[in-house]
Steps between C-alpha positions, in 0.01 A plus 500: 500500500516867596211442751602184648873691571315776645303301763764311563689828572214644699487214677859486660474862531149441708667209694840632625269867644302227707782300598691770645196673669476170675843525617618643843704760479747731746363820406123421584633335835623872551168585460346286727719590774448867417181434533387248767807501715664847497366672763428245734825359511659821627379425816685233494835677394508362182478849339540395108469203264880469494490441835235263523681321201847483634390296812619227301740377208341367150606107633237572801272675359446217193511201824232689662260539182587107462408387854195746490611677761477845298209708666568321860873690477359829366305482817796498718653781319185680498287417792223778423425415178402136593207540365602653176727236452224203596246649239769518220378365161711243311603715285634821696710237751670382161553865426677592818663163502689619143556835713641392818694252282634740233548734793677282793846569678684307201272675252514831356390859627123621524392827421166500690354652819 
């Protein structure tokens, strides 16, 4: 009994580490844009993530990511970092989707450069 508990314990312990690993998440999309996008978008006066965020409200932001018109609108706020934004894995435009969400106009305050 005591070893069947345990692995069932280990087990949801195991699962919920992987499950949220494989989750997007604001602060990695910080990352990203720290990153990949920082210093080229200055030349395009967007000279923070807060800024690049706050182009748009939460409501926007979630339409885009539904229409798949994500990356194609970070190219019009960022121009130079086209090609960044074009090589983007799955996973890092779900990351700075959760940050430009949690981020946008209607969203709360960023503490990043």
């Amino acid at each position: 009994m005591k070893k069947t508990t345990l692995l069932v314990l280990v087990t949801l312990v195991a699962g919920s580490v992987f499950a949220t690993s494989a989750m997007a998440d604001a602060s990695r999309g910080k990352m990203v844009y720290m990153k990949k996008l920082k210093h080229i978008c200055k030349k395009d006066a967007v000279k923070n993530g807060g800024v690049f965020a706050i182009k748009h409200n939460r409501r926007t932001w979630a339409s885009l990511k539904k229409n798949g018109k994500l990356q194609e609108e970070w190219m019009k706020i960022c121009p130079h970092g086209v090609k960044k934004i074009k090589k983007m894995k799955p996973k890092n435009i779900n990351n700075l989707y959760d940050f430009v969400w949690k981020y946008a106009s209607d969203g709360e305050v960023p503490s990043c450069g």
